[in-house]
VEXDRENDREN-7866 format. One record per residue (C-alpha): residue in three letters; x negated, y, z negated. Coordinates in Angstrom, 3 decimals. Layout:
BEGIN
+------+----------+----------+----------+
! type !     east !    north !       up !
+------+----------+----------+----------+
!  ALA !        X !        Y !        Z !
...
+------+----------+----------+----------+
% end
This chain:
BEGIN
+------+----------+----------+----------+
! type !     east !    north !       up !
+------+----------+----------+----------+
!  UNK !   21.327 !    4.293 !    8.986 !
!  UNK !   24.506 !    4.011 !   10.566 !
!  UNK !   25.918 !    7.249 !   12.166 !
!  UNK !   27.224 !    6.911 !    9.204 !
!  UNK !   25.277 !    3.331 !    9.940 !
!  UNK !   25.619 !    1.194 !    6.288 !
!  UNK !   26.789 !    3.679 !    4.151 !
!  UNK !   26.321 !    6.283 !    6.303 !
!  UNK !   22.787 !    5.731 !    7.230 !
!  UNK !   22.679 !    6.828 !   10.665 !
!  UNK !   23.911 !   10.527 !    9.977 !
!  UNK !   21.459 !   10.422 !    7.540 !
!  UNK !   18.847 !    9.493 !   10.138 !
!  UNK !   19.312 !   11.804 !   12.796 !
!  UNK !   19.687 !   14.649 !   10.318 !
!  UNK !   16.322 !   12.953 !    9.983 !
!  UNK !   15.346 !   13.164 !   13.175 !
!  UNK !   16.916 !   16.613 !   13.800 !
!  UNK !   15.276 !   18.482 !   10.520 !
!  UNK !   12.039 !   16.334 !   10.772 !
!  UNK !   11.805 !   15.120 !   13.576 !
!  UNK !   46.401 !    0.793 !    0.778 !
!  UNK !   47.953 !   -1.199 !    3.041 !
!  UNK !   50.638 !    1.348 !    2.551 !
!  UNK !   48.490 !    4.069 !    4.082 !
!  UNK !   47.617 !    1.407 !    7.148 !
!  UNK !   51.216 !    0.914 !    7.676 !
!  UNK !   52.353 !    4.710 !    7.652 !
!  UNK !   49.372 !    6.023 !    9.746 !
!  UNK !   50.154 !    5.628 !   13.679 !
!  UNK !   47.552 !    4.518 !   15.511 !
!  UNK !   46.510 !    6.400 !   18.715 !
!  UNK !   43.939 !    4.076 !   20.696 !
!  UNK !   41.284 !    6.280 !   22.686 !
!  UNK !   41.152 !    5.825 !   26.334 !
!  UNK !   39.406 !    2.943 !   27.524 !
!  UNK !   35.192 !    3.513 !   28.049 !
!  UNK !   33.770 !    3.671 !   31.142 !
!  UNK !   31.991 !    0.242 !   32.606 !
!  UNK !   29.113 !   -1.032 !   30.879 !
!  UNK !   26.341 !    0.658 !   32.678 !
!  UNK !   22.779 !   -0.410 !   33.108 !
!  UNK !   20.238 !    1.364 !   31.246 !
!  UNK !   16.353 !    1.948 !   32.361 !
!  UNK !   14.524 !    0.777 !   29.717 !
!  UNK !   10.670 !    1.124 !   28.834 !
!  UNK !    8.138 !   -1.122 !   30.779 !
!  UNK !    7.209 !   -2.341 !   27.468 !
!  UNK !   10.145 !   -3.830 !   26.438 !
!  UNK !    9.366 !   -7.063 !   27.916 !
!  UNK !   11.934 !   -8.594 !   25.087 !
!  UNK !   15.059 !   -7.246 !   27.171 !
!  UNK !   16.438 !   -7.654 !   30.245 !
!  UNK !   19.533 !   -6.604 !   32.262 !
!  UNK !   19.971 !   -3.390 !   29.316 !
!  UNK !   23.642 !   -2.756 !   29.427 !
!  UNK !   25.038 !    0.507 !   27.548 !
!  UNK !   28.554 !   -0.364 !   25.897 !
!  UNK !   29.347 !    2.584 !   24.164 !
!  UNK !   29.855 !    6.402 !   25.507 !
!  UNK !   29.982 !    9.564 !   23.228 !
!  UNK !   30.343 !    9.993 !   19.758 !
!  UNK !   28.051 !    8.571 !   16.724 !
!  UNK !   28.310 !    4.198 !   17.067 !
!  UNK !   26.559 !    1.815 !   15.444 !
!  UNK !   26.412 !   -1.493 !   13.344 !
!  UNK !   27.623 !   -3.671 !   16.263 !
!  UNK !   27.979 !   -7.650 !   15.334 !
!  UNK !   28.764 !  -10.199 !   17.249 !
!  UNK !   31.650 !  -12.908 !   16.416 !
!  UNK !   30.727 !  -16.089 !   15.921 !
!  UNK !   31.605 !  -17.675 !   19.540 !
!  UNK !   29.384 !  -14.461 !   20.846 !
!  UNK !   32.251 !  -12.712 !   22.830 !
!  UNK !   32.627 !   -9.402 !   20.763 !
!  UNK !   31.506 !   -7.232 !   18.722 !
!  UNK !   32.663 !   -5.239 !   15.955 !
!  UNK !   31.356 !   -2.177 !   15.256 !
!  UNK !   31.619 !    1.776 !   13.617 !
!  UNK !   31.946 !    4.820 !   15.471 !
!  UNK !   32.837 !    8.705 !   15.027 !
!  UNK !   34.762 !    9.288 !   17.971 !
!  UNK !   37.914 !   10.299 !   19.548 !
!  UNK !   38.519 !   13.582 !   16.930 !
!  UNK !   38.134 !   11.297 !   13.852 !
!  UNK !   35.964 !   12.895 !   11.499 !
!  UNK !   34.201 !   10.038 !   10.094 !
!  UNK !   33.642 !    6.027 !   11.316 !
!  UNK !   36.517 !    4.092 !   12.279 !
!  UNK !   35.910 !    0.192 !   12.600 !
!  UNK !   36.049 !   -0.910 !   16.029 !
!  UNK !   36.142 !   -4.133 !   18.034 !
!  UNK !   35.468 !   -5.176 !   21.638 !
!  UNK !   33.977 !   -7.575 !   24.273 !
!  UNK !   30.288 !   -7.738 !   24.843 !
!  UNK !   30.752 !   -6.082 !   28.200 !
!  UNK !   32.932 !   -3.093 !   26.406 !
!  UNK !   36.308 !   -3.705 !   27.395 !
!  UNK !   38.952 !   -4.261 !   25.082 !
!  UNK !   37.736 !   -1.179 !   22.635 !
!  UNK !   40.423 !   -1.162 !   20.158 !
!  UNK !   40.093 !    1.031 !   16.314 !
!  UNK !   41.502 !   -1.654 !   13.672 !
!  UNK !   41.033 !    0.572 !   10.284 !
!  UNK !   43.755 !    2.815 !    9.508 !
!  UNK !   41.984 !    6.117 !   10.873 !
!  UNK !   41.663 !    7.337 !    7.254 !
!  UNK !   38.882 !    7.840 !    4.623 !
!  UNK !   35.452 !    6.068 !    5.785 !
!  UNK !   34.558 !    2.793 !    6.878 !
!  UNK !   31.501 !    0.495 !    6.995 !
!  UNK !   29.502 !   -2.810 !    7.628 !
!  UNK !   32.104 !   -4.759 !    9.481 !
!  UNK !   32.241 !   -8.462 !   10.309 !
!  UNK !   33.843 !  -11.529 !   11.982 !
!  UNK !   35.191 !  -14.627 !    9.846 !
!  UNK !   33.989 !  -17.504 !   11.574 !
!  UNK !   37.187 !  -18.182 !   12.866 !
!  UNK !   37.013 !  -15.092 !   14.897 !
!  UNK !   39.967 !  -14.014 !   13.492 !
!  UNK !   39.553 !  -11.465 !   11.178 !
!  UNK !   37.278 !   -8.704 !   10.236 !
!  UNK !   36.180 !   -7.540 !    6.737 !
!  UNK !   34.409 !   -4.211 !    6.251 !
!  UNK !   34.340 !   -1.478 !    4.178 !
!  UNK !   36.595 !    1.441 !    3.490 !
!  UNK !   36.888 !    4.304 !    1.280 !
!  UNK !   41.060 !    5.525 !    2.605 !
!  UNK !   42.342 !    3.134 !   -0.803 !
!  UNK !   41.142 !    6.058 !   -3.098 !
!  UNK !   41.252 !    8.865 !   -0.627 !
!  UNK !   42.446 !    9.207 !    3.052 !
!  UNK !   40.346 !   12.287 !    3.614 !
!  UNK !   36.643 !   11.694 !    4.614 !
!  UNK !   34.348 !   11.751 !    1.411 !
!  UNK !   32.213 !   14.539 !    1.079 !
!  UNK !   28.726 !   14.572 !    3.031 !
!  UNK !   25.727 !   14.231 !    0.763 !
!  UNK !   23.926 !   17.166 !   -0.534 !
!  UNK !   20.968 !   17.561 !    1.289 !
!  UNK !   18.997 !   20.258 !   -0.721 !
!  UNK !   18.029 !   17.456 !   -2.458 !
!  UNK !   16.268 !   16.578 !    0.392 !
!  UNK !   16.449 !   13.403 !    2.932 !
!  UNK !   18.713 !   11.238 !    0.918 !
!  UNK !   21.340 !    8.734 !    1.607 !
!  UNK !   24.815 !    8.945 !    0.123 !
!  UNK !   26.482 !    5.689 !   -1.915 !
!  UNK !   30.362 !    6.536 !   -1.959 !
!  UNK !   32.014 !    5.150 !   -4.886 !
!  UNK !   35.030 !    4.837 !   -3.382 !
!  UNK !   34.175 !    1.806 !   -0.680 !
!  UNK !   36.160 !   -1.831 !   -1.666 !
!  UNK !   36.116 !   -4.436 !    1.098 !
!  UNK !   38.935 !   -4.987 !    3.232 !
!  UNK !   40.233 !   -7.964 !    5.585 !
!  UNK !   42.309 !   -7.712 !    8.917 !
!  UNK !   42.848 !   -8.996 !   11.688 !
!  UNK !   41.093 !   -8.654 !   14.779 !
!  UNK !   44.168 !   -6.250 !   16.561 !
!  UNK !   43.774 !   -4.024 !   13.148 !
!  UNK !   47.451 !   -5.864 !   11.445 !
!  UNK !   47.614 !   -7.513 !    8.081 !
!  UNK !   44.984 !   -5.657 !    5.854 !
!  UNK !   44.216 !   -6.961 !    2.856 !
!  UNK !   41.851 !   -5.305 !   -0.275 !
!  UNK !   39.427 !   -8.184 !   -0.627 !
!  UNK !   37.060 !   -6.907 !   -3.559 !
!  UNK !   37.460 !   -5.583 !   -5.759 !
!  UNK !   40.913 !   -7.423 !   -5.653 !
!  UNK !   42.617 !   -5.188 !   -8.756 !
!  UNK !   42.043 !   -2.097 !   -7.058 !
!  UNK !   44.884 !    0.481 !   -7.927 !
!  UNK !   45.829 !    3.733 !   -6.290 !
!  UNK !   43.810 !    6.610 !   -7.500 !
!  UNK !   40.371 !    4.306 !   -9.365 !
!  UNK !   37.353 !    3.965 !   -8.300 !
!  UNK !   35.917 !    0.908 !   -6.741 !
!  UNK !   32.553 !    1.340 !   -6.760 !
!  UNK !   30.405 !    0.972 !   -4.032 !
!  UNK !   31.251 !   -2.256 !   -2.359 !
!  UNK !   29.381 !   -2.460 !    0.957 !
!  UNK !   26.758 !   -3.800 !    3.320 !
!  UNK !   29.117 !   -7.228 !    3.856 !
!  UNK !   27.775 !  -10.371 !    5.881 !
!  UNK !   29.918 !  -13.616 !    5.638 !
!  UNK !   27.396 !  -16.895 !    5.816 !
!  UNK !   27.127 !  -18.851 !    8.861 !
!  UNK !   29.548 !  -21.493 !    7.610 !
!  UNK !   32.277 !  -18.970 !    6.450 !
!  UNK !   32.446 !  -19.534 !    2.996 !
!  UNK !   30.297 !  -16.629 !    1.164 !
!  UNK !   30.139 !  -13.114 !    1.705 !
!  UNK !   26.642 !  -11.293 !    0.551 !
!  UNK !   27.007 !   -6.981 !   -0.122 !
!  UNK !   25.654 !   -4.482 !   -2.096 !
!  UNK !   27.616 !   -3.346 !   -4.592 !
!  UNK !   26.575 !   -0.822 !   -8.092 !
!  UNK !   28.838 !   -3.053 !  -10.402 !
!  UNK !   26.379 !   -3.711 !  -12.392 !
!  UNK !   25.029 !   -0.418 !  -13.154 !
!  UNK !   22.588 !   -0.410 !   -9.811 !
!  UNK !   22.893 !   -0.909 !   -6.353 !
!  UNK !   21.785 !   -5.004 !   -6.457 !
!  UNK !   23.198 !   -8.123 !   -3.842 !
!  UNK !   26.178 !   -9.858 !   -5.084 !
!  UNK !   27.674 !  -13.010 !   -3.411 !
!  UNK !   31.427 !  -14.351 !   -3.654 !
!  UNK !   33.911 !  -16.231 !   -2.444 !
!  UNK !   35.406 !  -15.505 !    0.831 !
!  UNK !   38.749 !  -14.827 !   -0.888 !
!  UNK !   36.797 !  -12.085 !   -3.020 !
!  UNK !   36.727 !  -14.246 !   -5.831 !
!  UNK !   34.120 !  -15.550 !   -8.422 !
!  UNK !   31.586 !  -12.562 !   -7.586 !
!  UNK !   27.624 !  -13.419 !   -8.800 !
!  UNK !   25.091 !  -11.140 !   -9.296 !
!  UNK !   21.685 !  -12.350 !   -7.227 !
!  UNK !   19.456 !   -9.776 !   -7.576 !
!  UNK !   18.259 !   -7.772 !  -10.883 !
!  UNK !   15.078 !   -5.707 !  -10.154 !
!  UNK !   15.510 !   -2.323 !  -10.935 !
!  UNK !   15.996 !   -0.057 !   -7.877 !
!  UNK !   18.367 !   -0.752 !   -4.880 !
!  UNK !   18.662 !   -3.654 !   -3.321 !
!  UNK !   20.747 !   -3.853 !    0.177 !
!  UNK !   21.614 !   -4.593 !    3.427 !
!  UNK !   21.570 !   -8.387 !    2.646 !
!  UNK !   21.783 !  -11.075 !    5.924 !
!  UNK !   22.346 !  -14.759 !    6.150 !
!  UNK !   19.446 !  -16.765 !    7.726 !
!  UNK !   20.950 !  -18.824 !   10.458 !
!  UNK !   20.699 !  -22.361 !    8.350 !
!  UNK !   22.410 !  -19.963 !    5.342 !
!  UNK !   19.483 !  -21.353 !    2.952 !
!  UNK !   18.241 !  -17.663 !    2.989 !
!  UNK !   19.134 !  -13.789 !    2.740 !
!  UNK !   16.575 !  -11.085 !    3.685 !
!  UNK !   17.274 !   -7.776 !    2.674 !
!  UNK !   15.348 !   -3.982 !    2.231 !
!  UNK !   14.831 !   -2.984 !   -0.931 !
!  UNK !   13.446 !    0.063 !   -3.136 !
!  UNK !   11.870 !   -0.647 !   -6.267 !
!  UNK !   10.132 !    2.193 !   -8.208 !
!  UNK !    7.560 !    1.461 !  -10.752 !
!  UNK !    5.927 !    4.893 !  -11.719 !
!  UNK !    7.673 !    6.389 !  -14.531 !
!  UNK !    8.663 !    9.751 !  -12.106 !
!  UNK !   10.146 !    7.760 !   -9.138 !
!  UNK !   12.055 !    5.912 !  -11.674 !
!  UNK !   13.607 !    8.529 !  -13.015 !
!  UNK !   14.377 !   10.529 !  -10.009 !
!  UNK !   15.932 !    7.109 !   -8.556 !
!  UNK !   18.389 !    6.944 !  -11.888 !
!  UNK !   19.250 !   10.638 !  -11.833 !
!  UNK !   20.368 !   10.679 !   -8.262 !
!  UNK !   22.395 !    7.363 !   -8.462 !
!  UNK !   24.169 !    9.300 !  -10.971 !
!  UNK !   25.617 !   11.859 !   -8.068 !
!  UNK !   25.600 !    8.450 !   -6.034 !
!  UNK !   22.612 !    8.977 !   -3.739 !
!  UNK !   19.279 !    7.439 !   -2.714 !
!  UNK !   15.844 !    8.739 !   -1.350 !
!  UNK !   15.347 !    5.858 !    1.040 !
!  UNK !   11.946 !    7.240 !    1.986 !
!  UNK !   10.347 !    3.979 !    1.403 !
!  UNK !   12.245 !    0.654 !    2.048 !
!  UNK !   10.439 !   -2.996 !    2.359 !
!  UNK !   11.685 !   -6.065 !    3.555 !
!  UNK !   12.417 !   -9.123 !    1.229 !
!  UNK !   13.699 !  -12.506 !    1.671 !
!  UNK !   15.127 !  -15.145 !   -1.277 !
!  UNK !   16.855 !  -18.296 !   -1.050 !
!  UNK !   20.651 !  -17.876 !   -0.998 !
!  UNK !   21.103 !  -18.308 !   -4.592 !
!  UNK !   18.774 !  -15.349 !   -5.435 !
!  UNK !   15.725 !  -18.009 !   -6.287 !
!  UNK !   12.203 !  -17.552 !   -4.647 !
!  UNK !   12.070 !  -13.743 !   -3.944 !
!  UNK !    8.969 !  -12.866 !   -1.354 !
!  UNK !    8.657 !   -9.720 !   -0.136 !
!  UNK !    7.620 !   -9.451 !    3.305 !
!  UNK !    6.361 !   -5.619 !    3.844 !
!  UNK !    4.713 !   -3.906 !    0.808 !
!  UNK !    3.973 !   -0.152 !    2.563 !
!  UNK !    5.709 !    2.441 !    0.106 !
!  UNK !    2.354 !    3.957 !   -0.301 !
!  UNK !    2.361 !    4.747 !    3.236 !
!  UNK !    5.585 !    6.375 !    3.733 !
!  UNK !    7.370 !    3.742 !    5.968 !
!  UNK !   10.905 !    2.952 !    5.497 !
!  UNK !   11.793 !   -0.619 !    7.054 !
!  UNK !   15.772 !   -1.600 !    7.293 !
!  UNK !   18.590 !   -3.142 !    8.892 !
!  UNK !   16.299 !   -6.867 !    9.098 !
!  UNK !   18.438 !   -9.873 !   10.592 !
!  UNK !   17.507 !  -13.287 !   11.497 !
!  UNK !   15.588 !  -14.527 !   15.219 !
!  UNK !   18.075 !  -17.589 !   15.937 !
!  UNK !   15.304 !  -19.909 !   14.201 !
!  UNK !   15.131 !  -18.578 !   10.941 !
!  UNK !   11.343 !  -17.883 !   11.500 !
!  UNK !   11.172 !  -14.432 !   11.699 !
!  UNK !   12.942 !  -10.722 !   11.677 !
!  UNK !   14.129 !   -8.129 !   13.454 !
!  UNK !   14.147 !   -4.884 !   11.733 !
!  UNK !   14.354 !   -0.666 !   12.700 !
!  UNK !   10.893 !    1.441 !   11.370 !
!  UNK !    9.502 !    4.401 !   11.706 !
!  UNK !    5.737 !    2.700 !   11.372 !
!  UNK !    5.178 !    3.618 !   14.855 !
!  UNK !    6.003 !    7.402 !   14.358 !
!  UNK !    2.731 !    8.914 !   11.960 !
!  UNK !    5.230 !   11.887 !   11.344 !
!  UNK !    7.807 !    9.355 !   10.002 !
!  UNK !   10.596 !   10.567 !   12.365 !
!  UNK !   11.130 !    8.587 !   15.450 !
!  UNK !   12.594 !    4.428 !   14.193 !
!  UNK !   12.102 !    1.436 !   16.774 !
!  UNK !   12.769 !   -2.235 !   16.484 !
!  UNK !   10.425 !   -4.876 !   15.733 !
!  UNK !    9.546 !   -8.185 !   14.708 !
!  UNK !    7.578 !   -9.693 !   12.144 !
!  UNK !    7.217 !  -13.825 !   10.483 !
!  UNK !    8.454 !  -14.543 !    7.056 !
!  UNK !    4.857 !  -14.682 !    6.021 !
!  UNK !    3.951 !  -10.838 !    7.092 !
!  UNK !    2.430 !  -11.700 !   10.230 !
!  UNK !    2.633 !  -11.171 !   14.044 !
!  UNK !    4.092 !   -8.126 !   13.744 !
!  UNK !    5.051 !   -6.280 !   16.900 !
!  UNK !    7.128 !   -3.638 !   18.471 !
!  UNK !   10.371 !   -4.747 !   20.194 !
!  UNK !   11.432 !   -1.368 !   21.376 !
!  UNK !   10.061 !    2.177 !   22.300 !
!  UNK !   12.841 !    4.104 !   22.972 !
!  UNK !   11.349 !    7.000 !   21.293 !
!  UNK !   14.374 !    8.681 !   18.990 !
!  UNK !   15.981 !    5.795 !   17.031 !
!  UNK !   16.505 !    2.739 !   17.683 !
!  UNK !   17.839 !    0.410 !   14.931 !
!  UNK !   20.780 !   -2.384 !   13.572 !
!  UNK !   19.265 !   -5.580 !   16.085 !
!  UNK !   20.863 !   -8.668 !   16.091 !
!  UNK !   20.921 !  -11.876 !   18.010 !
!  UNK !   24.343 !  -13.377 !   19.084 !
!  UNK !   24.729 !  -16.506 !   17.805 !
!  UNK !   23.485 !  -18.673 !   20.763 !
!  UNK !   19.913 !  -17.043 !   20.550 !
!  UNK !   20.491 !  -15.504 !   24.264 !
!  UNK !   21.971 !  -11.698 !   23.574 !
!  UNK !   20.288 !   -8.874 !   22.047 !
!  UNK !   22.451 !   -5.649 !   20.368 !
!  UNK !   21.452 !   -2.946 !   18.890 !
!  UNK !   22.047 !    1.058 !   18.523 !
!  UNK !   20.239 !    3.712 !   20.222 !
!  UNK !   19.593 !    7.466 !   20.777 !
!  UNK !   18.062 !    6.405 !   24.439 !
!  UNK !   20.227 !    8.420 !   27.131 !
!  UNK !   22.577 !   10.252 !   24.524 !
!  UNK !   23.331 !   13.335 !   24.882 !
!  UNK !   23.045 !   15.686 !   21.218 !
!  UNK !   21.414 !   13.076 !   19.616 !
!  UNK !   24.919 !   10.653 !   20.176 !
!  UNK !   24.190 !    7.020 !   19.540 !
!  UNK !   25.213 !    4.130 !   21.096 !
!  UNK !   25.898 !    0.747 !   21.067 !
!  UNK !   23.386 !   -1.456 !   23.989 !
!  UNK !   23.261 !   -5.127 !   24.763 !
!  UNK !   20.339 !   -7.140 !   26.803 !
!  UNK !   19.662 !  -10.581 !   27.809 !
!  UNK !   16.445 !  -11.587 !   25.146 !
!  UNK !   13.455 !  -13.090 !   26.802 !
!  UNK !   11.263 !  -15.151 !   24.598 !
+------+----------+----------+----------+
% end
């Protein structure tokens, strides 16, 4: 969902869209900042968004997605393909996009960055510890299917791109395999970071310590569990979630996360109490074909924002919406048409960000901010 949008999601979707609708390696490689972007510029948006106001585009060219904001509200983080690399770079700048600045080392792949509360550092994912090369692209004759690199630990620097760190796992060694260690979120009072990881055997949410330490396994259905977010009072994590019951999607789910992939044809929101206790789930529509991702948290902790292709009866085109922890009042945040996806409040309730295919050019993505009315 991420241009290569957690875990490479968003190549995977607008392939979607297009077919269907060490340290040491950080200190050698040079950096060579791109230029800096053009001015924010306002963006028409649909009549219908009555959500957003003052739409501002942030980001221009290239694949960029999985923007966050820091925990005062004044930047962002986020991934891009841009600038000749040929796969996401992490990213930071101000919520009017100045001060763009890479901070990963410009090898291998990285994913699912975020702020410490301090504002400053940023952990995310990276695959460059095993292999500075980008890891190979999933194998789509096995149809629409999303690819789980076991080669991602989770890395700390700070916010100008200096002093990285291997976070988890913390014994990585040149050459191994970490698994896949992704889909990070540190809680709102900086002590916990949430992910996905395949540790145990499948892709389930594991909490630890902000130092990496004392890891603990949360969830244990079989089937993958992911993209796991911090309500704003850090009592609760929602997440989506794929659980197969009949015997045939079963086994078609365990052969493919052999070759590390997923079919992520169906996904349904969930939410549990931080310490994996009290499981609900909030969307039950696998028989329908919907896939529903990327959820975060309004700033009251009452509801979610999400990206789904429920609008779309072909399944192709994803928009954002909202829905109440209890299943109701759902409804359609907004209608750009291609994809639309990764919302998130900034901390203070009064910014909206989120990527979008809405005045790319070849299907680019960008990153888009608005004032969020009530």
């Amino acid at each position: 969902m991420c241009c290569t949008i957690r875990n490479g999601f968003l190549t995977a979707f607008a392939t979607v869209t297009l077919v269907s609708g060490g340290a040491v390696a950080f200190a050698k490689y040079r950096r060579q900042q791109p230029p800096p972007p053009p001015k924010p510029l306002m963006a028409a948006h649909e009549p219908r968004e009555t959500h957003l106001k003052n739409v501002r585009q942030l980001t221009f060219g290239g694949q960029n997605a999985e923007a966050y904001f820091s925990a005062d509200g004044k930047k962002l983080t986020f991934q891009s393909e841009r600038d000749g690399m040929p796969c996401d770079q992490q990213y930071v700048m101000n919520t009017d996009g100045t001060g763009l600045k890479r901070i990963s080392t410009g090898t291998g792949r990285t994913t699912c960055g975020w702020w410490t509360k301090d504002g400053k550092r940023v952990i995310f994912s990276s695959t460059h510890g095993v292999d500075p090369g980008c890891p190979a692209k999933p194998d789509y004759s096995k149809g629409y299917v999303w690819p789980i690199y076991p080669t991602y630990a989770i890395y700390s620097a700070k916010a100008d791109g200096s002093d990285l760190r291997v976070l988890f796992p913390r014994d990585l060694k040149s050459g191994e395999e970490p698994g896949y260690n992704a889909e990070s979120v540190i809680s709102p009072d900086g002590k916990q970071i949430v992910f996905c990881s395949d540790r145990s055997g499948d892709l389930d949410i594991w909490v630890m310590d902000i130092d990496g330490k004392n890891p603990r396994q949360l969830t244990k259905t079989m089937g993958y569990d992911g993209g796991p977010w911090w309500s704003p009072d850090g009592k609760q994590i929602c997440f989506r979630a794929y659980h197969p019951t009949a015997e045939k999607e079963t086994n078609e789910y365990k052969a493919l996360l052999k070759q590390h992939l997923i079919r992520p044809s169906t996904l349904d929101l969930y939410v549990m109490n931080a310490d994996g206790s009290n499981m609900k789930q909030i969307t039950n529509e696998a028989s329908q074909g919907i896939a529903s991702f990327a959820p975060s948290w309004t700033r009251d902790g009452k509801a979610l924002v999400f990206a789904s292709n429920r609008a779309d009866a072909k399944r192709r085109q994803f928009e954002v919406f909202r829905i109440n922890l209890d299943g109701t009042g759902l409804e359609q945040i907004t209608y750009g048409g291609q994809f639309d996806g990764f919302p998130n409040f900034s901390p203070d309730g009064k910014k909206f960000v989120w990527a979008s295919n809405r005045n790319g050019i070849n299907r680019e993505t960008n990153v888009f901010i608005a004032d969020w009315i009530p």
